[in-house]
SELUMBA-563345 format. One record per residue: residue in one letter; x, y, z of N, C-alpha, C in turn. Coordinates in nm, 3 decimals. Layout:
REC residuo    n.c1    n.c2    n.c3   ca.c1   ca.c2   ca.c3    c.c1    c.c2    c.c3
REC       A       X       Y       Z       X       Y       Z       X       Y       Z
...
//
This chain:
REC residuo    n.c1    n.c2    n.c3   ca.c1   ca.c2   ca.c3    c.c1    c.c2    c.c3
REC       X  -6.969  -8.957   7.219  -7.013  -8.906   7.348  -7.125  -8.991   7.406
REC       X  -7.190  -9.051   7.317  -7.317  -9.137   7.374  -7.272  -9.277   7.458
REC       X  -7.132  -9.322   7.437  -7.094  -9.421   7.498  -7.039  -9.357   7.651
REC       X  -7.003  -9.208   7.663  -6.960  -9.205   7.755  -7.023  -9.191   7.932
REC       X  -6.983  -9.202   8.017  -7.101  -9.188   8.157  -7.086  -9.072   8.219
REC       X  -7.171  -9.027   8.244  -7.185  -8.934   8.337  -7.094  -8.859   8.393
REC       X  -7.047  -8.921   8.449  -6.904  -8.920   8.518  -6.802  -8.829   8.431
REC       X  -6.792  -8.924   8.312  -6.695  -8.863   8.215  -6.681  -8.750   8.168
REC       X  -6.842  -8.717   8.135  -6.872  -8.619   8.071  -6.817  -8.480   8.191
REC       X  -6.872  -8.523   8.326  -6.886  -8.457   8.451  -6.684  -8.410   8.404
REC       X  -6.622  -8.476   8.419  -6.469  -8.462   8.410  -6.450  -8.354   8.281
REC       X  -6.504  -8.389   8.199  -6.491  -8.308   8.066  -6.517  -8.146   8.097
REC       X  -6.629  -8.148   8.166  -6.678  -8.054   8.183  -6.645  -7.951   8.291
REC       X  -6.528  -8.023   8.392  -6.482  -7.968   8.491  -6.374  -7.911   8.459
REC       X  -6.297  -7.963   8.303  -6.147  -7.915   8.284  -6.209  -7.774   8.219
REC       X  -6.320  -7.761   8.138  -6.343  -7.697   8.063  -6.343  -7.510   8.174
REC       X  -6.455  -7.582   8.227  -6.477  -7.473   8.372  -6.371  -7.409   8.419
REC       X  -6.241  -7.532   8.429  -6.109  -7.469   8.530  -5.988  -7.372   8.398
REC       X  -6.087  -7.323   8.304  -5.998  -7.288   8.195  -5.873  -7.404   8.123
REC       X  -5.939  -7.479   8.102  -5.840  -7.613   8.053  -5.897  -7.546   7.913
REC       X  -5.797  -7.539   7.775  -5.884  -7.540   7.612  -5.899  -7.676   7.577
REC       X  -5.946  -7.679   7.449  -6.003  -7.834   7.427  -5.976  -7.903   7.412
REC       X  -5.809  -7.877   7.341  -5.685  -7.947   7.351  -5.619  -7.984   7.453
REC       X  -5.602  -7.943   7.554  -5.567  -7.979   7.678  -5.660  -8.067   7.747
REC       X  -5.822  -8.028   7.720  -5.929  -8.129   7.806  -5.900  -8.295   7.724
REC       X  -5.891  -8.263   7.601  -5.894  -8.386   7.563  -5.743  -8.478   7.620
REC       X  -5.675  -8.399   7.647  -5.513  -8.451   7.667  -5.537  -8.506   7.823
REC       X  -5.612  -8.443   7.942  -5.634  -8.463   8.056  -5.711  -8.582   8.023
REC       X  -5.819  -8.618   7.973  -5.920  -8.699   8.016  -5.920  -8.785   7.898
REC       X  -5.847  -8.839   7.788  -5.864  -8.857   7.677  -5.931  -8.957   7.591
REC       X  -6.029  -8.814   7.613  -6.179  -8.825   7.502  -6.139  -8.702   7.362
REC       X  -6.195  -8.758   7.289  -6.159  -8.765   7.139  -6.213  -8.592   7.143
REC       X  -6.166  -8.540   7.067  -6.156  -8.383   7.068  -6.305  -8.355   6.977
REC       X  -6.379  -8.427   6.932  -6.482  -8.407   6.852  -6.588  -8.391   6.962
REC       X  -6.593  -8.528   7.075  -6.656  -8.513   7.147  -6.680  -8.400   7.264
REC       X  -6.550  -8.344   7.293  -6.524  -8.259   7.401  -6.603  -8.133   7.325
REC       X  -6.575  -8.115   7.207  -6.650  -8.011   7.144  -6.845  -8.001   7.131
REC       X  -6.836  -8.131   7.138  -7.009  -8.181   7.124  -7.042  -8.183   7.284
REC       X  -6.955  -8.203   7.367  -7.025  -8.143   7.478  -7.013  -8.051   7.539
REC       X  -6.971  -7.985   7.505  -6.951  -7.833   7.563  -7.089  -7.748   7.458
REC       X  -7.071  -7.783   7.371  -7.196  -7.684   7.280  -7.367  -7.754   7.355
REC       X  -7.346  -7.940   7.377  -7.509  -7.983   7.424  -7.525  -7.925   7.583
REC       X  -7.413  -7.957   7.598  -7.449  -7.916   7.762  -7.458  -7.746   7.793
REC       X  -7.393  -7.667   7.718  -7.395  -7.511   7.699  -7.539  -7.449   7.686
REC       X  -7.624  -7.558   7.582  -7.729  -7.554   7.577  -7.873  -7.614   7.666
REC       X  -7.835  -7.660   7.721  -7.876  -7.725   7.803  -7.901  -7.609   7.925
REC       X  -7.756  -7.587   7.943  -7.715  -7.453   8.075  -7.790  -7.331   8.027
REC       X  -7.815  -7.346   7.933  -7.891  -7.189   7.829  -8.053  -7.229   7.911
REC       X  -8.078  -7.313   7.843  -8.251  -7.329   7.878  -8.258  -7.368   8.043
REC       X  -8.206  -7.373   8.117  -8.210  -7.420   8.253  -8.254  -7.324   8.329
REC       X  -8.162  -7.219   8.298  -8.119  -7.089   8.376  -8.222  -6.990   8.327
REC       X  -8.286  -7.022   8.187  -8.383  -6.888   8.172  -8.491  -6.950   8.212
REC       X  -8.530  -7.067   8.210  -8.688  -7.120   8.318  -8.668  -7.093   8.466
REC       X  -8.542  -7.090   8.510  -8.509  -7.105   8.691  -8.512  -6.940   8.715
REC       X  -8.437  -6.857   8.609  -8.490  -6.717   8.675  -8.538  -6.636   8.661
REC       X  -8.646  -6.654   8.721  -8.784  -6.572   8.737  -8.789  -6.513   8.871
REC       X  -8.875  -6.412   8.865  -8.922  -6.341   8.977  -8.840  -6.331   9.092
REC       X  -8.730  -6.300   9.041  -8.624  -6.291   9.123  -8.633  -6.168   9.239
REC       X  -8.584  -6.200   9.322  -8.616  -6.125   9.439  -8.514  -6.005   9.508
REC       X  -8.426  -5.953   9.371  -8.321  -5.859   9.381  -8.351  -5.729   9.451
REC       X  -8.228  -5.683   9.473  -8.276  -5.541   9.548  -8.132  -5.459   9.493
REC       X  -8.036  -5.487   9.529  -7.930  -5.437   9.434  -7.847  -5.465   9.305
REC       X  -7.851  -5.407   9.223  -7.818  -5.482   9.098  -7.676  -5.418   9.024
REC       X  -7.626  -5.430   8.977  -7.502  -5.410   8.932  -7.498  -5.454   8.776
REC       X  -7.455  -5.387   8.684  -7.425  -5.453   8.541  -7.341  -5.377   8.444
REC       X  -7.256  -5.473   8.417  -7.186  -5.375   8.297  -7.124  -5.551   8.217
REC       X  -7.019  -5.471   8.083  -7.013  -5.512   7.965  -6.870  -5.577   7.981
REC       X  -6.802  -5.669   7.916  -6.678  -5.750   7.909  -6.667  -5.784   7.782
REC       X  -6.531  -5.762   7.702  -6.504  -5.762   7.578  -6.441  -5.884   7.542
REC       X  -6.460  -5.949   7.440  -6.406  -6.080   7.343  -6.396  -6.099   7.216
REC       X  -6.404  -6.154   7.150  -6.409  -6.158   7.023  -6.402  -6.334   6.961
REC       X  -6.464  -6.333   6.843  -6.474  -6.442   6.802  -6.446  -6.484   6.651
REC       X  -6.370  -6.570   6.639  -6.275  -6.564   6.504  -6.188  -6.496   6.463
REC       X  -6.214  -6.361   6.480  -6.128  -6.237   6.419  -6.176  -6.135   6.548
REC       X  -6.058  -6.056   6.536  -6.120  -5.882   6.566  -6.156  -5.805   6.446
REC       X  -6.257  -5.758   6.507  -6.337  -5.647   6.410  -6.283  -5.553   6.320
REC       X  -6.147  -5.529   6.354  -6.091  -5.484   6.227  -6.111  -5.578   6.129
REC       X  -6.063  -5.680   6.145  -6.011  -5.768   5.993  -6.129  -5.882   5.960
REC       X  -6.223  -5.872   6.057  -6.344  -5.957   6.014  -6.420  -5.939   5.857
REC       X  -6.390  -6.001   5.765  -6.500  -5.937   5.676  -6.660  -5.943   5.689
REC       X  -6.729  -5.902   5.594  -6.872  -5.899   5.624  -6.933  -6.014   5.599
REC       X  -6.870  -6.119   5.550  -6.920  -6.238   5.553  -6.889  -6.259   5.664
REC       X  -6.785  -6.279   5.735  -6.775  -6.313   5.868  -6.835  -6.244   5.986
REC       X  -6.891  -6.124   5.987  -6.939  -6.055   6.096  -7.049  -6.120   6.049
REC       X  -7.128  -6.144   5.962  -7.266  -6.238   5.945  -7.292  -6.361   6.023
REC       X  -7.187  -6.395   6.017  -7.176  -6.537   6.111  -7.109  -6.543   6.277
REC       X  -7.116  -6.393   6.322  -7.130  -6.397   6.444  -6.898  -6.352   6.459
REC       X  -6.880  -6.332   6.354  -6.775  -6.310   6.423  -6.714  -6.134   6.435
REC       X  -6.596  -6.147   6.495  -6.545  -6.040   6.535  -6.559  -5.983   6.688
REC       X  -6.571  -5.846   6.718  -6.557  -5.818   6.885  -6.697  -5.851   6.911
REC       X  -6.704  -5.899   7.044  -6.825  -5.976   7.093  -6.814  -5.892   7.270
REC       X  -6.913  -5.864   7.263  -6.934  -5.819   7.380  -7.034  -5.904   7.511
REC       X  -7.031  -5.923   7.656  -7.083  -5.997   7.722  -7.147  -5.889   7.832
REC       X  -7.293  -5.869   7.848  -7.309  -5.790   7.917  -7.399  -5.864   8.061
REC       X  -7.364  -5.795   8.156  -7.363  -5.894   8.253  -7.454  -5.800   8.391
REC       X  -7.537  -5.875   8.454  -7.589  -5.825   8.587  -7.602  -5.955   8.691
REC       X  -7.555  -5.875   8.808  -7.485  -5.929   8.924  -7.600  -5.897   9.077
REC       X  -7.644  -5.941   9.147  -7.728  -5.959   9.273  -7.627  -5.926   9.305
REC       X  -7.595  -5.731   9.397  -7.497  -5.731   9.502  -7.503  -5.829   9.674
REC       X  -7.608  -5.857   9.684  -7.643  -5.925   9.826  -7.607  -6.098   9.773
REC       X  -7.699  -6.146   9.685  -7.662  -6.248   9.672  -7.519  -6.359   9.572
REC       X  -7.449  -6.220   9.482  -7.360  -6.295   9.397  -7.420  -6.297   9.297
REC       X  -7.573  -6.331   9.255  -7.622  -6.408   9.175  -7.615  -6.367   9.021
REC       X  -7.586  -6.407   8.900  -7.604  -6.327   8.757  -7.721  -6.364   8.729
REC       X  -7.817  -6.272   8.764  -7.967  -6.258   8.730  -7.958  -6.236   8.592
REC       X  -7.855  -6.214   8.506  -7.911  -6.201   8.358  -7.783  -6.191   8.285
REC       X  -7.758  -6.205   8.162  -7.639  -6.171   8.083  -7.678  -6.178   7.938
REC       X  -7.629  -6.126   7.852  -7.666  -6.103   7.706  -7.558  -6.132   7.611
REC       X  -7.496  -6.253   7.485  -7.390  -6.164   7.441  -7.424  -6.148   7.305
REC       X  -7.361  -6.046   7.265  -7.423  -5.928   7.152  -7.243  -5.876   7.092
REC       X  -7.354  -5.750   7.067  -7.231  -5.629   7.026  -7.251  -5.480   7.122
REC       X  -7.164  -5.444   7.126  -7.173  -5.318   7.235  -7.273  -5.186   7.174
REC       X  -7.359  -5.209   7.197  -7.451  -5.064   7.091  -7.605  -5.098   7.171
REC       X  -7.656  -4.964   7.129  -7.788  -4.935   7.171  -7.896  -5.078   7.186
REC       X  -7.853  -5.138   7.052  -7.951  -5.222   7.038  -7.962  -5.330   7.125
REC       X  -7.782  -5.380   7.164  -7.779  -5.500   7.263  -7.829  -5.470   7.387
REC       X  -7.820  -5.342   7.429  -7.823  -5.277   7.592  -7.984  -5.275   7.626
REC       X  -8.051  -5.245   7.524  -8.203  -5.279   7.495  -8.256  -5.405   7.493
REC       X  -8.196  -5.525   7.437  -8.210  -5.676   7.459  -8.144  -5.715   7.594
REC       X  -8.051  -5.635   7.674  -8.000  -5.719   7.796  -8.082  -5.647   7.848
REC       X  -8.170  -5.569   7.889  -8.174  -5.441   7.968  -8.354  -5.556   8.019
REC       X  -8.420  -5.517   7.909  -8.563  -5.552   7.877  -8.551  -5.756   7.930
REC       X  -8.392  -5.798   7.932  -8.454  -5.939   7.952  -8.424  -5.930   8.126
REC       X  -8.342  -5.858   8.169  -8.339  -5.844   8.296  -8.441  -5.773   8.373
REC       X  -8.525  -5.709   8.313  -8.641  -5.692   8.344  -8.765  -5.778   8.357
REC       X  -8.783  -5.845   8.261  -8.852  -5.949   8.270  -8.843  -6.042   8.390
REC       X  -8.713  -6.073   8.448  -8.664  -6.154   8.534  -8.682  -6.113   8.663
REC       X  -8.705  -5.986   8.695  -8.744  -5.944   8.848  -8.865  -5.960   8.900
REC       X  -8.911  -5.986   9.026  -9.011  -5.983   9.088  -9.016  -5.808   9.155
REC       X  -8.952  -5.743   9.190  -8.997  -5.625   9.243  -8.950  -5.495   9.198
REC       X  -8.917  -5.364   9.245  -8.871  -5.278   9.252  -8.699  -5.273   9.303
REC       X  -8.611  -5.237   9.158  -8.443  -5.297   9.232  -8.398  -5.132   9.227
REC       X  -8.273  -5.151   9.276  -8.181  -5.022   9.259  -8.122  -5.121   9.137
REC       X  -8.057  -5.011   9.069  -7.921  -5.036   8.917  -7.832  -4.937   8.904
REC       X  -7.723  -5.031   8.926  -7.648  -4.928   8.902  -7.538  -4.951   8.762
REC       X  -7.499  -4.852   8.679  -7.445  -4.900   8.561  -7.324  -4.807   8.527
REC       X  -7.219  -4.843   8.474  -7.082  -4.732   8.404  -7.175  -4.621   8.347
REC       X  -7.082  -4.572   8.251  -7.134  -4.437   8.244  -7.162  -4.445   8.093
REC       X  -7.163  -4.545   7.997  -7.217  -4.580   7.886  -7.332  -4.543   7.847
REC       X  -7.370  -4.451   7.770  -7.478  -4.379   7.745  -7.626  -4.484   7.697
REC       X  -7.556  -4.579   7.630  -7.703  -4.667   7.606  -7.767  -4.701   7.713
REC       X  -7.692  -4.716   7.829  -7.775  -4.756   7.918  -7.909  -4.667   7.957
REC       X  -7.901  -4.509   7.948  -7.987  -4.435   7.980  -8.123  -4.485   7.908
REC       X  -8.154  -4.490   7.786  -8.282  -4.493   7.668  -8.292  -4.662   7.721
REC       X  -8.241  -4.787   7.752  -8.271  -4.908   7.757  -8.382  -4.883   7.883
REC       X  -8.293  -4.822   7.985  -8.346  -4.865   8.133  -8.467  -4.774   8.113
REC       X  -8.488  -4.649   8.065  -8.593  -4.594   8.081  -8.744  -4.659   7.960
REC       X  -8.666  -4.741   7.883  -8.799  -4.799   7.831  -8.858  -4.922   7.879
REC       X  -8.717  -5.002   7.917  -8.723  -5.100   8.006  -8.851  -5.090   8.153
REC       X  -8.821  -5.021   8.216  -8.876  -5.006   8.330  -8.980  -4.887   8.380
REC       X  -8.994  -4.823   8.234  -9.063  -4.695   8.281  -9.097  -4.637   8.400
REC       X  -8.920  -4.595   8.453  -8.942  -4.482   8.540  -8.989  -4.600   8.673
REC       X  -8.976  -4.721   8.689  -9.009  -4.783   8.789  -8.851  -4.859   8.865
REC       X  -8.775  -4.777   8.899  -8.643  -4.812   8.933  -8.584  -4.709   8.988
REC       X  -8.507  -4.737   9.079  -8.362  -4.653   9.127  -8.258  -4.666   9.041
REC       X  -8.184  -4.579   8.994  -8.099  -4.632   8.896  -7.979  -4.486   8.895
REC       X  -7.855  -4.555   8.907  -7.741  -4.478   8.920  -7.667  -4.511   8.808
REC       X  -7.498  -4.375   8.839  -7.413  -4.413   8.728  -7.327  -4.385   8.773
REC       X  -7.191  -4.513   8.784  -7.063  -4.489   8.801  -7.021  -4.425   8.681
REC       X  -6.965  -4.288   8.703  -6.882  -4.282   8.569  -6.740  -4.239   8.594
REC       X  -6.647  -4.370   8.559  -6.512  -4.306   8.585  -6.457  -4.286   8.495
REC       X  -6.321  -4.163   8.524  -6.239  -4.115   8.480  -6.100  -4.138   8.491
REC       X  -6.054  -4.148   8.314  -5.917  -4.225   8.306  -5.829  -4.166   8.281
REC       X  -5.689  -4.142   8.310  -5.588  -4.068   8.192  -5.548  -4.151   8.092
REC       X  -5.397  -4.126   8.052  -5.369  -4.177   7.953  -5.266  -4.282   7.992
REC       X  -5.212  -4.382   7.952  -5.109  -4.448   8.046  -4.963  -4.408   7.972
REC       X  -4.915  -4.413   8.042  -4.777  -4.388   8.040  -4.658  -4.543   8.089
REC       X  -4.553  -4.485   8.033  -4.456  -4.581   8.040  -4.392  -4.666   7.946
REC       X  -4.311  -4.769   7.899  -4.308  -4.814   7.781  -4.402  -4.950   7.775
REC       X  -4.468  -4.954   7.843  -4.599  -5.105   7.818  -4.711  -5.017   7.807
REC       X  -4.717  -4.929   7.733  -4.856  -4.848   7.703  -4.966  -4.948   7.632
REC       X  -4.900  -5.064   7.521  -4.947  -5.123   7.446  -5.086  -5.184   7.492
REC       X  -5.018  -5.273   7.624  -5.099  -5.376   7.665  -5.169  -5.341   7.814
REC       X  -5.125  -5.172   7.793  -5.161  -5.186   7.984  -5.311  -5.063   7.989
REC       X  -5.393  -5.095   8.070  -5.534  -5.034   8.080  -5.469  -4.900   8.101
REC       X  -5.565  -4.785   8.090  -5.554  -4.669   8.095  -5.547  -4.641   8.266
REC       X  -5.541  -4.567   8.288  -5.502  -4.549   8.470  -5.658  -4.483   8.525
REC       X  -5.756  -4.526   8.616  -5.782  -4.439   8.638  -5.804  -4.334   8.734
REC       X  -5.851  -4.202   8.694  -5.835  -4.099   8.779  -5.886  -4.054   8.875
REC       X  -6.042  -4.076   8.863  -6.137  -4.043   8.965  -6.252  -4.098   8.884
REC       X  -6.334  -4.113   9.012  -6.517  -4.141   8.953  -6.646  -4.022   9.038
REC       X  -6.698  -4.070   8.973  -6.815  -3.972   9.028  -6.971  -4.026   9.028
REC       X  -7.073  -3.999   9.121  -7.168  -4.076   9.088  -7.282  -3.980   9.075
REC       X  -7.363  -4.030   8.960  -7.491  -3.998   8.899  -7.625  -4.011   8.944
REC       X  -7.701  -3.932   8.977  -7.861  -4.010   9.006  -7.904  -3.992   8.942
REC       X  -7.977  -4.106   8.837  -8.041  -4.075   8.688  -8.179  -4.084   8.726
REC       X  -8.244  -4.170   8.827  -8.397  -4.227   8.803  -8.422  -4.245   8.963
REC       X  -8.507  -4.212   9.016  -8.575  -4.277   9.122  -8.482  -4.216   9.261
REC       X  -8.481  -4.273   9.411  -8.370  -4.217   9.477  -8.273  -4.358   9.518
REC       X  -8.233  -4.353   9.422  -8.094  -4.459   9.524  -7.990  -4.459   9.619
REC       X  -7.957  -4.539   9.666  -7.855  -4.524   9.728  -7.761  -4.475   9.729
REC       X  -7.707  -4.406   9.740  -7.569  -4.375   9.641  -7.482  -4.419   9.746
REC       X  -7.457  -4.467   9.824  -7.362  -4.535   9.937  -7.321  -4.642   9.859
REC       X  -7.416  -4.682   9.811  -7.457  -4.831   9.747  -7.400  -4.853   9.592
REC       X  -7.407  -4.738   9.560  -7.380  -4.740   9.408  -7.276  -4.756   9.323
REC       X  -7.237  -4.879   9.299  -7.055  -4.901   9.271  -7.108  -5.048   9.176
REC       X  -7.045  -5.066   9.115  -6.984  -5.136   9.007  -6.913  -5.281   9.037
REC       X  -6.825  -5.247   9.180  -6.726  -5.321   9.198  -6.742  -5.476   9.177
REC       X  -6.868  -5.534   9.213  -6.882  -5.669   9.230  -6.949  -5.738   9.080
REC       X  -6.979  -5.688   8.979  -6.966  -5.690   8.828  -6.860  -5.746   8.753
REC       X  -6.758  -5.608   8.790  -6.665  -5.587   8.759  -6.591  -5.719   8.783
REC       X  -6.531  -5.749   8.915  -6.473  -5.852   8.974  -6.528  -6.007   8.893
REC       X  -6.667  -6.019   8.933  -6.743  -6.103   8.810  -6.673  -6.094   8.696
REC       X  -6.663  -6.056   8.622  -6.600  -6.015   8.520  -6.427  -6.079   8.523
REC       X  -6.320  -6.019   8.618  -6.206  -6.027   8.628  -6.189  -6.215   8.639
REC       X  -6.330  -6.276   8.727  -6.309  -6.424   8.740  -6.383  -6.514   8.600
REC       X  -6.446  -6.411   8.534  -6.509  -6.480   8.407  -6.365  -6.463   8.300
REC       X  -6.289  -6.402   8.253  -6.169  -6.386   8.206  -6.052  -6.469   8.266
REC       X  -6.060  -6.512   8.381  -5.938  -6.572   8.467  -6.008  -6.731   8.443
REC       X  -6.152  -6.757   8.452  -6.158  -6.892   8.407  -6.213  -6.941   8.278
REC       X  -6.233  -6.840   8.221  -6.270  -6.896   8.080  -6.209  -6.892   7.967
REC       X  -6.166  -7.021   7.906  -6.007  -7.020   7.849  -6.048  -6.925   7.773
REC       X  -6.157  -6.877   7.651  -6.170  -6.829   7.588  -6.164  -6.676   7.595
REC       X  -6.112  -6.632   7.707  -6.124  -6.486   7.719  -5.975  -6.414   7.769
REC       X  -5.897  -6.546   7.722  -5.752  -6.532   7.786  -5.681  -6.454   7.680
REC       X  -5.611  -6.359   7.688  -5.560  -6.263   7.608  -5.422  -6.287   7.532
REC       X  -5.425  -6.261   7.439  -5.280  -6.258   7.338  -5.291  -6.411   7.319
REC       X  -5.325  -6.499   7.296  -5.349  -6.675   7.284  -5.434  -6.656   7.138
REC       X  -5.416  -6.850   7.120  -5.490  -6.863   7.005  -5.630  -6.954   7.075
REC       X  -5.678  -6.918   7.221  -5.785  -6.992   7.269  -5.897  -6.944   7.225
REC       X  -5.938  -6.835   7.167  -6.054  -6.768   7.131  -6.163  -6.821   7.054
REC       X  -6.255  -6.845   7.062  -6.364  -6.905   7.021  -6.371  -6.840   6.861
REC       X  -6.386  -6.991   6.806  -6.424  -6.974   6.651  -6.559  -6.949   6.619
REC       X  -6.635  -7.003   6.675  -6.801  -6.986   6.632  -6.851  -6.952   6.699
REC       X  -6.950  -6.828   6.702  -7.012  -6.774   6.813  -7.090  -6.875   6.915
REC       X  -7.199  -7.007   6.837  -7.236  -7.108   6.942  -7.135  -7.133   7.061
REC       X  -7.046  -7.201   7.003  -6.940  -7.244   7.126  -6.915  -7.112   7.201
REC       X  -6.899  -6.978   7.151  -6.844  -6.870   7.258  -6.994  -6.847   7.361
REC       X  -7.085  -6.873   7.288  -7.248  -6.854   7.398  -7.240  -6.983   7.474
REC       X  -7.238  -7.089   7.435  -7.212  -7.251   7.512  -7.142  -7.236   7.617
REC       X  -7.009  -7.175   7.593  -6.901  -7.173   7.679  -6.938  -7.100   7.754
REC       X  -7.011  -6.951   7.788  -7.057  -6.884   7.849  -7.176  -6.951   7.992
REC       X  -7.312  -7.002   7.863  -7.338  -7.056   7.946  -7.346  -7.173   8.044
REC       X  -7.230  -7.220   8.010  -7.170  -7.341   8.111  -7.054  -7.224   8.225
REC       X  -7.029  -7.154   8.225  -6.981  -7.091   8.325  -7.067  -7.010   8.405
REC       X  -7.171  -6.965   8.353  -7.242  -6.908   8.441  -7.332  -6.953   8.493
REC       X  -7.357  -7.112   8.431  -7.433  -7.231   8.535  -7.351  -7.244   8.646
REC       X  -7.191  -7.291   8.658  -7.105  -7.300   8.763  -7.102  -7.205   8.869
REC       X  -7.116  -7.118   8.776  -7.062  -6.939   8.891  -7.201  -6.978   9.021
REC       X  -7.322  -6.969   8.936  -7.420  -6.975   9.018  -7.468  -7.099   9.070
REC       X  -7.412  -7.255   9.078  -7.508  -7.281   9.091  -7.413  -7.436   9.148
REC       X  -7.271  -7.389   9.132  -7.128  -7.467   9.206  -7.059  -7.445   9.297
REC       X  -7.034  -7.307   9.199  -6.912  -7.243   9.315  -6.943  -7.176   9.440
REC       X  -6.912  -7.206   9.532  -6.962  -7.147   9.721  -6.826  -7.028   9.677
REC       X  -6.917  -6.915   9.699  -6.857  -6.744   9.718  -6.835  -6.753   9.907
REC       X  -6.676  -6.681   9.918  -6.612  -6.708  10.043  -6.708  -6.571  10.104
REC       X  -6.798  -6.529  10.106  -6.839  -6.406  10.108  -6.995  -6.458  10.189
REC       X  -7.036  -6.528  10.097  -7.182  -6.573  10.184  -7.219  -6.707  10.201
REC       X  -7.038  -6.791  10.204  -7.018  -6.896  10.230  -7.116  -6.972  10.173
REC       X  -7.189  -7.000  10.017  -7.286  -7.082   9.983  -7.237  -7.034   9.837
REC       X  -7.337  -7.142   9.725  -7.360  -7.065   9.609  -7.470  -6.952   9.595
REC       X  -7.460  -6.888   9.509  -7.574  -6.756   9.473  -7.685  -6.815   9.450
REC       X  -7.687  -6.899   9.406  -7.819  -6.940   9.376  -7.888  -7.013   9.467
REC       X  -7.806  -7.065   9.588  -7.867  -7.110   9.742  -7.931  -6.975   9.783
REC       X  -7.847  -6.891   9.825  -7.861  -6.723   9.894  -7.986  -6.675   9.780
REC       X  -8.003  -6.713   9.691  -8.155  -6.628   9.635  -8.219  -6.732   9.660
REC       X  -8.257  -6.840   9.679  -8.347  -6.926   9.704  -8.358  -7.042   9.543
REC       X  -8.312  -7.052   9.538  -8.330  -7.076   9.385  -8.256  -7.225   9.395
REC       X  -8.183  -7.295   9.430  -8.161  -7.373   9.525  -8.078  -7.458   9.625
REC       X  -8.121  -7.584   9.713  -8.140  -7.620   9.830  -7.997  -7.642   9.866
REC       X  -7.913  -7.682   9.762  -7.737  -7.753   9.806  -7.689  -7.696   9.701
REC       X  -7.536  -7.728   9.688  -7.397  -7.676   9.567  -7.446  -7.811   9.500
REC       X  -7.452  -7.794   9.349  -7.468  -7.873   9.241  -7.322  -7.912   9.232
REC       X  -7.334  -8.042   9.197  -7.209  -8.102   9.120  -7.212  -8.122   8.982
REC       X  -7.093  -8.113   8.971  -7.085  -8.134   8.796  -7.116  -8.219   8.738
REC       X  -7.154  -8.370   8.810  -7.234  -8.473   8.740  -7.414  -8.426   8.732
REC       X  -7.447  -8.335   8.810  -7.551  -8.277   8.828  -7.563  -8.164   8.656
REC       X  -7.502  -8.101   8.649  -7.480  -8.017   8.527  -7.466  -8.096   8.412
REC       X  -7.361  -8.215   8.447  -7.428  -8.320   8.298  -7.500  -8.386   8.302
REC       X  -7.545  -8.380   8.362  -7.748  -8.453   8.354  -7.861  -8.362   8.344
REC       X  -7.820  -8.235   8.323  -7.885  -8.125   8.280  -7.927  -8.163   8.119
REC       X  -7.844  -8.249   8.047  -7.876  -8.250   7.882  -7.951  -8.439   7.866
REC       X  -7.986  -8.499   7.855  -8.069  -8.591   7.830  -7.991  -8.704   7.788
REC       X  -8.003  -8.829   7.833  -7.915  -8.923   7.756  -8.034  -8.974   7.628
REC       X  -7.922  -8.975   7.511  -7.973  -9.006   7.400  -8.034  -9.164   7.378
REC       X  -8.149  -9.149   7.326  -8.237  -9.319   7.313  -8.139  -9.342   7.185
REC       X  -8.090  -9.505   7.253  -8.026  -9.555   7.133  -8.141  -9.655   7.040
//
């Protein structure tokens, strides 16, 4: 990778983004599959430390967050405990979304339980400059995070919907239907006009649609938790900080101020340092 330019890397890094796996990136651009792997984990990291110095004091007002399921190596049934030690099995991605600006002011990935909702909860806190509305599913951890999180200094709602059972003969693979929702005022007075999920969610539907690793029934699934956090955060450098949303015609991270033009992907691989030979 040290012989390669900018450029290259920039290409590597664009198949990766467009859900290309690593086998395929290397087949498009062909760079040696060791390397495609070494840059997706330096530059992942890279995208890791970028994004937690750049957001600060963020200037949110509506917030949105909920959870997206994956897994790594195994599913949690058949993971043993040596392997859940090393990060594998169901992996959960919990995620908050700027309804005005697009922006993912924060994301965590963990395991789905009290404890993670308390580490995403408390770092998205850290990250605000003011007083936000939140709104969250109807997942009970969220209640004890946000209220230690923010003591009582928030608007904070709860979608909680309701599912039946599905029917038909693709019961296997097909989501439960659902029935109705209803909304909660847990903390403070929010909006409740306001209070929906939807643009999370959707987040979510385009983090699964471009990240090979979240593509279902495949053998693309991330073996080592690094690469499944790498891979993460190289997509959610893009989401925010590439891709122009047809919605406020810019990137999210223009619309919060955070900054001036759409980054290019030679821009994102110059995010990691060229190595002194």
């Amino acid at each position: 990778m040290n012989k390669l330019s900018n450029k290259d890397r920039a290409k590597v890094i664009g198949c990766l983004i467009e859900g290309c796996s690593i086998r395929s990136t290397v087949r498009l651009t062909g760079v040696a599959k060791k390397t495609v792997s070494r840059i997706l984990v330096e530059t992942g990291k890279a995208c890791l430390k970028y994004q937690d110095e750049v957001m600060r004091d963020l200037s949110c007002k509506i917030l949105q967050v909920d959870e997206i399921w994956s897994f790594v190596g195994c599913k949690e049934l058949n993971a043993s405990d040596e392997q859940k030690q090393n990060g594998c099995g169901d992996s959960w991605v919990w995620v908050a979304i700027d309804a005005d600006t697009k922006l993912i002011a924060s994301w965590h990935l963990g395991k789905r339980n009290a404890n993670d909702a308390y580490v995403f909860i408390f770092d998205l806190k850290k990250r605000l400059a003011n007083r936000v509305q939140l709104t969250s599913d109807g997942y009970q951890a969220y209640l004890q995070a946000v209220d230690m999180a923010f003591d009582g200094q928030i608007d904070y709602s709860m979608l909680i919907k309701q599912y039946g059972l599905p029917t038909g003969p693709d019961t296997r693979y097909s989501p439960p239907v659902c029935i109705g929702a209803r909304k909660r005022r847990v903390n403070g007075q929010p909006d409740m006009e306001r209070a929906s999920t939807s643009f999370v969610e959707r987040q979510n539907l385009t983090m699964r649609m471009s990240n090979r690793r979240f593509t279902r029934l495949t053998n693309a699934f991330s073996k080592k938790f690094e690469n499944h956090k790498c891979s993460l955060a190289l997509h959610f450098m893009h989401y925010n900080f590439c891709r122009i949303h047809q919605t406020i015609r810019c990137t999210p991270a223009m619309e919060a101020g955070l900054a001036d033009h759409v980054w290019s992907l030679e821009e994102i691989a110059g995010l990691f340092p060229e190595p002194n030979n």
